[in-house]
C-alpha positions as CSV (number, residue, x, y, z in Angstrom):
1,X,-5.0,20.4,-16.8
2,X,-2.0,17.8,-16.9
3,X,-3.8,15.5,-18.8
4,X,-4.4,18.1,-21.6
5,X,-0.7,19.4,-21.6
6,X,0.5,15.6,-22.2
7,X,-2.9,15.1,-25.0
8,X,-1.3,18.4,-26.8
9,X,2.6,17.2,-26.1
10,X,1.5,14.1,-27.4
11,X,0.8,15.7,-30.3
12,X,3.9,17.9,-31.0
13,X,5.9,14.8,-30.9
14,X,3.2,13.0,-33.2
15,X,3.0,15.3,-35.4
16,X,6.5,17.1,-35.3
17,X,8.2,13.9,-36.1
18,X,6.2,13.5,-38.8
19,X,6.7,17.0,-40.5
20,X,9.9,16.2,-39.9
21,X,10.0,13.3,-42.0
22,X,8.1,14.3,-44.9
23,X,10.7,17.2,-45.3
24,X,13.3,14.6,-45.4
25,X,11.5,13.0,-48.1
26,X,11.1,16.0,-50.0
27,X,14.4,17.1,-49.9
28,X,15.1,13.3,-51.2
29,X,12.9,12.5,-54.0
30,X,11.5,14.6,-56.8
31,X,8.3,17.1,-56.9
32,X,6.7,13.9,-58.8
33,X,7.7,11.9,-56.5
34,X,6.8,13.5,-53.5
35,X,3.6,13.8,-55.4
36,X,3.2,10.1,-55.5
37,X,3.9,9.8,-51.5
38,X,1.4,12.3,-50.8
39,X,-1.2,9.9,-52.6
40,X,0.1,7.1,-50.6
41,X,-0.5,9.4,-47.5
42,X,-4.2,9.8,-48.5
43,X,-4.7,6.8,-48.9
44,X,-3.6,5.7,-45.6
45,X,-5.7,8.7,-43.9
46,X,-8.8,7.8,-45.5
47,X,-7.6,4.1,-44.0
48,X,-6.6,5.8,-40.5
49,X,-10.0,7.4,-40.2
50,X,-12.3,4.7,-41.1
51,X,-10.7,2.3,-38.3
52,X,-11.2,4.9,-35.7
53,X,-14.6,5.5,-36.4
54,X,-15.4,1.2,-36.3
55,X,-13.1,0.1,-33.7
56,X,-11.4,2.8,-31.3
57,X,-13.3,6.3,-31.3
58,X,-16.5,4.3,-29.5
59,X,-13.8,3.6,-26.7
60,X,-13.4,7.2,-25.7
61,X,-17.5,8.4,-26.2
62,X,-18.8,5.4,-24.1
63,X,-16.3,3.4,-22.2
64,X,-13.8,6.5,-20.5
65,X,-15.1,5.8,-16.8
66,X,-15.6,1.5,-17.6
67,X,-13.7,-0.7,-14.7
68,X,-10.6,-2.3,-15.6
69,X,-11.9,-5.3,-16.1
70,X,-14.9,-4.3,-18.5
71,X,-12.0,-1.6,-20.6
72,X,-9.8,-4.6,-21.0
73,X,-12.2,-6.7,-22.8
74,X,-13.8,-4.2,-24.7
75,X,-9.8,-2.9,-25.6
76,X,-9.1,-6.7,-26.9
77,X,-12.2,-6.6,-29.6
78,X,-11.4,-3.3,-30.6
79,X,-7.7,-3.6,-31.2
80,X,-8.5,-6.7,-32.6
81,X,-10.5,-5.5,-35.3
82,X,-8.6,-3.5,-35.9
83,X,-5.5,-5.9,-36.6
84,X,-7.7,-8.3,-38.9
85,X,-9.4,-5.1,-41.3
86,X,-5.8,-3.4,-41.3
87,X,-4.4,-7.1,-42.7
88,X,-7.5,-7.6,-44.9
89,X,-6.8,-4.4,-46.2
90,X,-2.8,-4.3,-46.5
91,X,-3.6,-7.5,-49.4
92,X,-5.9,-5.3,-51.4
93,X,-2.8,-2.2,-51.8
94,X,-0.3,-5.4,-52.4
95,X,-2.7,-6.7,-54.9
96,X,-3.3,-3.4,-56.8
97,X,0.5,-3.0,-56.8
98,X,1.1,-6.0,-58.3
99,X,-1.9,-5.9,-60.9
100,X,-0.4,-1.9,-62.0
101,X,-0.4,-2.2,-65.6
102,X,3.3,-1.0,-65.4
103,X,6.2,-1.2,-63.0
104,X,5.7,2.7,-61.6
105,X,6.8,4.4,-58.6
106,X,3.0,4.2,-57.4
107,X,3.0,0.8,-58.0
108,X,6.0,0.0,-55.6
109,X,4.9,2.5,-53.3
110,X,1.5,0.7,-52.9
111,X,3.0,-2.8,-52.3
112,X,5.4,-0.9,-49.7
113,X,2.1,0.5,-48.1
114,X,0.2,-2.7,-48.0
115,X,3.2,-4.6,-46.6
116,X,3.6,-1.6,-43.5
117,X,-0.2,-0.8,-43.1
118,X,-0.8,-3.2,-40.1
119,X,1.7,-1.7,-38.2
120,X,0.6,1.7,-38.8
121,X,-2.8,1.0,-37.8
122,X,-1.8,-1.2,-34.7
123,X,0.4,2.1,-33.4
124,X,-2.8,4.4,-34.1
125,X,-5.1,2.1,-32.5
126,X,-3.5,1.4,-29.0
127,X,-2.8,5.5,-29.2
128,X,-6.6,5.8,-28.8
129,X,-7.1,3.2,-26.7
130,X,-4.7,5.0,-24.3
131,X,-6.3,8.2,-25.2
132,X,-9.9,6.9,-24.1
133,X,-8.5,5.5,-21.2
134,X,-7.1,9.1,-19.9
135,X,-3.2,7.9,-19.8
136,X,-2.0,11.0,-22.6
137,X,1.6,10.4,-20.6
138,X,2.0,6.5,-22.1
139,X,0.6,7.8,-25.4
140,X,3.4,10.0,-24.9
141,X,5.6,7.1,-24.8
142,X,4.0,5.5,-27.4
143,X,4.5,8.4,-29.7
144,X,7.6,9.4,-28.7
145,X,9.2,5.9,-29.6
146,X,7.7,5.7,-33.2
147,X,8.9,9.5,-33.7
148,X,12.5,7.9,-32.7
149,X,12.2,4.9,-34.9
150,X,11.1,6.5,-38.1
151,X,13.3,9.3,-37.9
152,X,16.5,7.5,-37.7
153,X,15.2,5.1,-40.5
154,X,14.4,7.8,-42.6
155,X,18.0,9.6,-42.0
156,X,19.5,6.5,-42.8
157,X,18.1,6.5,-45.6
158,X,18.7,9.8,-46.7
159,X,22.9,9.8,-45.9
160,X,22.7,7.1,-48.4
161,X,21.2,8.9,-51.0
162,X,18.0,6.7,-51.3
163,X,15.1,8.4,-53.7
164,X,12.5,5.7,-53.5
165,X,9.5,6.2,-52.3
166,X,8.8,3.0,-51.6
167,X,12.2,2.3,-49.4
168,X,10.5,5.5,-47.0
169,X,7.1,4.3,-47.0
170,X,8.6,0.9,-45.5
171,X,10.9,2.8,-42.9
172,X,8.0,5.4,-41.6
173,X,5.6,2.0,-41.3
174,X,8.2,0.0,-39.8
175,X,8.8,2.0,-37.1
176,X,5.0,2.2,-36.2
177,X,4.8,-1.7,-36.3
178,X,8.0,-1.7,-33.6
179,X,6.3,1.4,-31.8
180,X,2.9,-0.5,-31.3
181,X,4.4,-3.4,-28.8
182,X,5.1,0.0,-26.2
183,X,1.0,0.3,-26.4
184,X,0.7,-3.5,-26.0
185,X,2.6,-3.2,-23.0
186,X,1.5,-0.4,-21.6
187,X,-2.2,-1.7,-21.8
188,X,-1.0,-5.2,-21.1
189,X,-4.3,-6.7,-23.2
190,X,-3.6,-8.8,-25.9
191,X,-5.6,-8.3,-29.2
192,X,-8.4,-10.3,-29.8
193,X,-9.6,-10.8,-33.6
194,X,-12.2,-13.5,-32.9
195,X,-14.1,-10.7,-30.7
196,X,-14.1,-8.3,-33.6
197,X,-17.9,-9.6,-34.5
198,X,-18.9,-8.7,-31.2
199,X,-17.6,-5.2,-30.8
200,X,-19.3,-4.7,-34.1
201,X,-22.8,-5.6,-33.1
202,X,-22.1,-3.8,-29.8
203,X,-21.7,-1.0,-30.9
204,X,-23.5,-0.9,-34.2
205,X,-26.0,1.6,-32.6
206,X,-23.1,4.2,-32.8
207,X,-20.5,3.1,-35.6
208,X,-23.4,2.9,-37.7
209,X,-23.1,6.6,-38.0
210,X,-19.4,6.8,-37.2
211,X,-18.2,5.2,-39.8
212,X,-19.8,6.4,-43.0
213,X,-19.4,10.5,-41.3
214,X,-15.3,9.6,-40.4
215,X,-14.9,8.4,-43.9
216,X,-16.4,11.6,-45.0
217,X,-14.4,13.5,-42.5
218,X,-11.3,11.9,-43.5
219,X,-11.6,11.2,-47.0
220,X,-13.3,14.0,-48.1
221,X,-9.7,16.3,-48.3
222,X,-7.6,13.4,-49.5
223,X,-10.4,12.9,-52.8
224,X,-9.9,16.5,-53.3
225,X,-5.9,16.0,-53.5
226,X,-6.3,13.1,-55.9
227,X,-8.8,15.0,-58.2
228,X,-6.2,17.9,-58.4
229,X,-3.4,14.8,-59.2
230,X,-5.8,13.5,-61.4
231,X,-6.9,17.2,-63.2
232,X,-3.3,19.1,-62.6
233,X,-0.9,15.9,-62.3
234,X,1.2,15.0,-59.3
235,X,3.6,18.2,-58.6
236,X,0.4,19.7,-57.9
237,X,-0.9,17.7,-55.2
238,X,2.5,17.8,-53.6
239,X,2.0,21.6,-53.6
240,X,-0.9,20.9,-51.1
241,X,0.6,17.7,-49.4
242,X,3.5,20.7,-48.4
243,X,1.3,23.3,-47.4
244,X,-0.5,21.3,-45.0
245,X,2.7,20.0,-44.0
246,X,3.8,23.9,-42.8
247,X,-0.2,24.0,-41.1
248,X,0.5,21.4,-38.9
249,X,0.6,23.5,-35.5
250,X,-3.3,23.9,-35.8
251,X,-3.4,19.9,-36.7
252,X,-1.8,19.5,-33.2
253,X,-3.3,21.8,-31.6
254,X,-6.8,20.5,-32.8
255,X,-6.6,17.0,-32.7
256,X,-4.9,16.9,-29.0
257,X,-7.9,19.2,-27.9
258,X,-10.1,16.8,-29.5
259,X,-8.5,13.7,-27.7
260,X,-9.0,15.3,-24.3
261,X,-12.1,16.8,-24.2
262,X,-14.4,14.6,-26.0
263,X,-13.4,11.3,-23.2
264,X,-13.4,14.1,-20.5
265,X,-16.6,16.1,-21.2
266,X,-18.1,12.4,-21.7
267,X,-17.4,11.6,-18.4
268,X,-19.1,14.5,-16.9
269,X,-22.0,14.9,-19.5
270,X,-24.4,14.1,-16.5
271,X,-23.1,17.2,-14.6
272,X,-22.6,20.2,-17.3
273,X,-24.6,22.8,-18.3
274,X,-25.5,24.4,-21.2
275,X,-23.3,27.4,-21.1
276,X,-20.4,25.1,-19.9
277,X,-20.5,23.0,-22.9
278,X,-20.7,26.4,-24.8
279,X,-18.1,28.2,-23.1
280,X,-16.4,25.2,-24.0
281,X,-16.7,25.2,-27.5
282,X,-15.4,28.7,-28.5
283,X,-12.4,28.1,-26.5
284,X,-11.2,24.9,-28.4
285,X,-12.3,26.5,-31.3
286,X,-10.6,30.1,-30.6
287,X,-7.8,28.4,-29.7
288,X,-7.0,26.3,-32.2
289,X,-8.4,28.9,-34.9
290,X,-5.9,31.3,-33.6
291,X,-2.6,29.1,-33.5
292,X,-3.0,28.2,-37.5
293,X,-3.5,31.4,-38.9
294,X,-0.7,33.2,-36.8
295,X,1.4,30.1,-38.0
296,X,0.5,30.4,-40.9
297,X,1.1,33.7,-41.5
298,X,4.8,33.6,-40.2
299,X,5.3,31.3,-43.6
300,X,3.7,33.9,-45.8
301,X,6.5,36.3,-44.1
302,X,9.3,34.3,-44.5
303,X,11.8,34.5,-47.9
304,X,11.5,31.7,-50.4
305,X,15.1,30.8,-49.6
306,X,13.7,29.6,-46.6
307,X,10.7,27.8,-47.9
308,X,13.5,26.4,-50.6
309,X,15.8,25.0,-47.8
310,X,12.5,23.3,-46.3
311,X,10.7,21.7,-48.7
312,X,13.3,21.8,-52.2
313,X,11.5,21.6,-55.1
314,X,7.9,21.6,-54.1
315,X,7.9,25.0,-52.3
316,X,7.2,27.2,-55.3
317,X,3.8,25.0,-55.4
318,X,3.5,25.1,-51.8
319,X,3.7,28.9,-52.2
320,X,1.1,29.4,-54.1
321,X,-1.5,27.7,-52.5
322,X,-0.6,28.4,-48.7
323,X,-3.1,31.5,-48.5
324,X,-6.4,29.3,-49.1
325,X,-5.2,26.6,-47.3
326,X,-4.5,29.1,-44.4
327,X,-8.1,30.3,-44.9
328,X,-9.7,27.3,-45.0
329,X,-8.1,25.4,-41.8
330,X,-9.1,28.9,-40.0
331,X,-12.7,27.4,-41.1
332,X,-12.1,23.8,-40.3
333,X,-10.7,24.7,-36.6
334,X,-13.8,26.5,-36.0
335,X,-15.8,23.4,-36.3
336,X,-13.3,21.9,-33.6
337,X,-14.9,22.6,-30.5
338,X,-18.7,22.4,-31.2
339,X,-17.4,18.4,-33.0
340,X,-15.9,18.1,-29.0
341,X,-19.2,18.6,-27.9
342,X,-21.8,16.8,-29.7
343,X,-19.4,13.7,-29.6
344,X,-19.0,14.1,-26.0
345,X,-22.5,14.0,-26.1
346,X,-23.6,10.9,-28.1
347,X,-24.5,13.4,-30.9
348,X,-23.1,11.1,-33.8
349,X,-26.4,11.2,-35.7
350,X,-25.9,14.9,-35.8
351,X,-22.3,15.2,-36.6
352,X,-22.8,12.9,-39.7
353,X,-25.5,15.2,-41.5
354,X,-23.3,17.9,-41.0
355,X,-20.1,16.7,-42.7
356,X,-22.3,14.9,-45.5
357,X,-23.1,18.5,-46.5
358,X,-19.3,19.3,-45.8
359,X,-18.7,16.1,-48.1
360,X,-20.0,17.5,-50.7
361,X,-19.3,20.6,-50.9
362,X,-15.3,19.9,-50.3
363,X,-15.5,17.6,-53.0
364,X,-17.7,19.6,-55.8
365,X,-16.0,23.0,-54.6
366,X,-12.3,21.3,-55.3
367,X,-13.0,19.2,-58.1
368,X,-14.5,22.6,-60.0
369,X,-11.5,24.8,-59.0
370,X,-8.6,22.1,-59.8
371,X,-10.3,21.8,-63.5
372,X,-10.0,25.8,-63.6
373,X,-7.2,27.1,-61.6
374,X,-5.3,24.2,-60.4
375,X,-4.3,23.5,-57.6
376,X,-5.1,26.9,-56.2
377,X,-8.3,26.4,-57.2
378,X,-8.8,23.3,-55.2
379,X,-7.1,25.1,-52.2
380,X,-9.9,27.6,-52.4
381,X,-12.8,25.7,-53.2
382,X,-11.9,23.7,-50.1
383,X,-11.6,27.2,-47.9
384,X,-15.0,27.6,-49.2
385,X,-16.5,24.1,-48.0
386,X,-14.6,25.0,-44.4
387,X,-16.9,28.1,-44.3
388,X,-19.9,27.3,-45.0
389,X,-20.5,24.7,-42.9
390,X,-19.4,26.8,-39.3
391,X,-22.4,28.1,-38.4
392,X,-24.6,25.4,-38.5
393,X,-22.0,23.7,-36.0
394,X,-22.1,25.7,-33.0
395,X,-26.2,25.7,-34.2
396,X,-26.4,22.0,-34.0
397,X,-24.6,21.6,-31.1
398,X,-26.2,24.3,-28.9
399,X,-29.6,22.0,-30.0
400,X,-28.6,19.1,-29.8
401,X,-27.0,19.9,-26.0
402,X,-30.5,21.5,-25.1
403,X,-32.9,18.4,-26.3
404,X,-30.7,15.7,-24.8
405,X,-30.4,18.2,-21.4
406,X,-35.0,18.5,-21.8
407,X,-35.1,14.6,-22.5
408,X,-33.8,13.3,-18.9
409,X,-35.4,16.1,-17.1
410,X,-38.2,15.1,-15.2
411,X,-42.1,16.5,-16.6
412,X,-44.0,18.3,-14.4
413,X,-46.4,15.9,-13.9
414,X,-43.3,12.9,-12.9
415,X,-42.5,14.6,-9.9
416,X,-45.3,14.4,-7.9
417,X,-45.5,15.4,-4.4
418,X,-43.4,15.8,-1.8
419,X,-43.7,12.8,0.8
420,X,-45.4,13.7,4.1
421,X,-43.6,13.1,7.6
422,X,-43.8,10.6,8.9
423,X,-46.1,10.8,12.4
């Protein structure tokens, strides 16, 4: 129980530090502009999630109950892929920056991006290391120190007037790059890029299907917000960047449930039955089902003046579209706790067919309502997608638990008889 209270405080102050600095930047730029950041945003989700799902999410599904010895080494190949793709990857933004066809405020914002996005990978990745290795209390720390960082940076900034984008992209992912040495010490392994080839072909067996279903998970919603960009123009993919902004508490609540029990059911896969992992898959789900749409609702309450004092400009948007986005997280926290289990359960090669379908459907669904209605149309279609695909999660996972559980059980014929006494 204490480690799940410091998983989910871990990710108020995550999370709550962030909202808090993406109102800041709202209130400081315009509804274009904010438009542009939530773009850079995506684009550093769709990063975030793909170097989980090849270096650090393996940590927490095989390694949770590994010596110290054997946790260290596999923590310095991990992290140390980590660095090198995050570099590797930070020259590619800089590069498309550069080669814009014309100075814009995208433009700079990408360079600022490629310039900060080691150090806000490097701060993610010792997060889940710390995660996987059941110490929520020094992710805590962690957390806590980057919330710190980047929120006096960004006030700074915003006393002295500041409007560019760019100039906040550097402050949220400088602070992360300062943050990440609390993780270093705290784990006291240093990274280790030459190891990265050899965390890749350990673990093939599962990133193999990790990697291509997290960049499905995590890209699939940030395509759909640069379609409606793309279809509607920026002010309307702020007006979703802002209303998932006001949904965070379910974003907590889920991915904090999610960092606990997927390390913790691992550990005692061995020893649970299938009603346990059942039971506990409606309650993460119920739980963090519940907490977004009473959230959610108190903002469809509230008067605009409120909404106008939050988020400026971009809240009559953010209005607009806060119903289906309520709707639809209701759907994707559904899918919570029956994700816990089948990844608790080495059930990757499940998990990816389901959120191919998911994939696809997020992406057609919004693509087809941002070229009709907007962005409420993409808000919707996505609600839809989140639907759908529920059932078939608590389905796959109640099978998947049962053929795993009939696979190490003994046949009938293995047992044999009982030994006789001996004279």
């Amino acid at each position: 129980m204490t480690r799940s209270l410091w998983n989910i405080g871990d990710q108020l102050i995550s999370s709550g530090n962030n909202f808090l600095v993406q109102i800041v930047i709202a209130k400081s730029v315009s509804d274009d502009d904010f438009g542009t950041f939530a773009i850079v945003f995506s684009i550093f989700s769709v990063a975030i999630g793909f170097f989980r799902a090849l270096s650090t999410t393996p940590l927490g599904m095989r390694f949770a109950d590994a010596d110290d010895r054997e946790f260290g080494r596999v923590t310095s190949a991990s992290v140390g892929l980590t660095f090198t793709g995050s570099v590797l990857l930070g020259l590619v933004l800089v590069a498309a920056g550069l080669l814009y066809p014309f100075p814009t405020v995208l433009g700079h914002s990408l360079i600022a991006l490629g310039v900060i996005l080691p150090g806000l990978l490097l701060q993610d990745a010792w997060r889940q290391v710390l995660f996987a290795r059941l110490r929520p209390a020094a992710a805590c720390l962690l957390d806590g120190t980057w919330g710190v960082l980047q929120l006096v940076a960004v006030l700074l900034l915003f006393a002295q007037g500041v409007s560019s984008v760019s100039a906040y992209v550097v402050a949220w992912g400088g602070a992360a790059l300062a943050a990440s040495f609390v993780g270093f010490a705290s784990m006291r392994t240093r990274p280790r890029p030459a190891a990265a080839l050899t965390w890749l072909r350990e673990q093939s067996s599962l990133t193999r299907y990790l990697v291509p279903e997290y960049v499905l998970l995590q890209s699939g919603a940030q395509i759909a917000i640069l379609v409606v960009a793309a279809v509607a123009g920026t002010a309307a993919a702020g007006s979703l960047r802002g209303a998932n902004m006001l949904t965070v508490p379910a974003t907590i609540l889920s991915t904090g449930l999610m960092s606990f029990a997927v390390p913790e059911l691992a550990r005692r896969r061995a020893r649970t039955s299938l009603r346990q992992w059942t039971v506990a898959a409606w309650v993460i789900s119920g739980l963090v089902a519940t907490t977004g749409v009473v959230w959610g609702s108190l903002f469809l309450m509230l008067p605009d003046s409120v909404g106008l004092y939050v988020l400026g400009d971009s809240w009559a948007g953010t209005r607009e579209v806060l119903v289906p986005i309520i709707v639809g997280q209701a759907g994707s926290a559904l899918s919570v706790g029956p994700a816990a289990v089948l990844y608790a359960s080495e059930g990757a090669k499940v998990t990816i067919r389901l959120h191919t379908v998911y994939a696809i459907l997020l992406i057609g669904l919004s693509t087809l309502g941002a070229v009709l209605w907007g962005a409420v149309g993409t808000a919707w279609g996505m609600a839809g997608a989140f639907w759908f695909t529920v059932p078939w999660w608590f389905l796959a996972a109640r099978r998947h638990v049962r053929r795993s559980a009939e696979a190490v059980a003994p046949r009938p014929d293995e047992v044999g008889e009982p030994a006789a006494p001996h004279a």
